[in-house]
C-alpha positions, -999 to 999 in steps of 0.1 A, spaced: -359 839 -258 -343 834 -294 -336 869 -297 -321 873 -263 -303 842 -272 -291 850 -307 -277 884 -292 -255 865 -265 -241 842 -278 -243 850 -320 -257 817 -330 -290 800 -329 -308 785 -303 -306 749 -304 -340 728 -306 -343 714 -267 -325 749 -254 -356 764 -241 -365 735 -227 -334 728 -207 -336 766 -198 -373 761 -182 -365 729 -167 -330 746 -145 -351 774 -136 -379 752 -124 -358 733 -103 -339 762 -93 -375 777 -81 -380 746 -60 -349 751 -47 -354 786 -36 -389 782 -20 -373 750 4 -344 773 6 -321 742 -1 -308 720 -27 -313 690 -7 -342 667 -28 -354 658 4 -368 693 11 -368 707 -26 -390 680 -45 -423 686 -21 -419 726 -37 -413 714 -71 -445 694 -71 -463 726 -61 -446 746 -89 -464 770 -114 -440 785 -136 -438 807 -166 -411 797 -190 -402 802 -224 -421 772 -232 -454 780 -214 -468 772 -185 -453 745 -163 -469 727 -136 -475 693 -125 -505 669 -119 -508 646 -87 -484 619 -104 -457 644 -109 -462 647 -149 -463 680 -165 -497 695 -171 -508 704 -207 -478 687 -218 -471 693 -257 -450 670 -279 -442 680 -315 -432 649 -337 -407 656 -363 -392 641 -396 -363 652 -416 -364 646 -452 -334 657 -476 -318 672 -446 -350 695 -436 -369 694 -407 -409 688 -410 -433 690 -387 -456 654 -387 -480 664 -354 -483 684 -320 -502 660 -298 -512 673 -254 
């Protein structure tokens, strides 16, 4: 994804870009398998999704929260970026 990025558009990927990128095409998935955009008919699909982004692997539990959800806690220190903790 960064290098197909990088080679686009000449510049970096942002932090939350991938994310962003798998959550559209997740939705846009949904939206394809009710064949419509209205939420109505799309958000029963998007609770059945399994998708492979650039991120991993996204699905959802019964409650509609992501499965094997990662967060990555950050802190910046004389203007660098350090990594504190990954926590699921």
């Amino acid at each position: 994804f960064k290098a197909a990025y990088k080679k686009k558009f000449n510049s970096d990927v942002q932090i939350y870009a991938p994310y962003v990128y798998d959550a559209v095409m997740v939705m846009v998935e949904a939206m394809k398998k009710a064949n419509s955009a209205e939420p109505a008919k799309y958000l029963p699909e998007l609770a059945k999704i399994n998708y492979k982004g650039v991120t991993g692997n996204i699905a959802f539990d019964a409650k509609g929260d992501i499965k094997d959800g990662t967060l990555t806690l950050y802190t910046y220190k004389g203007g660098k970026r350090t990594q504190l903790a990954v926590t699921k």
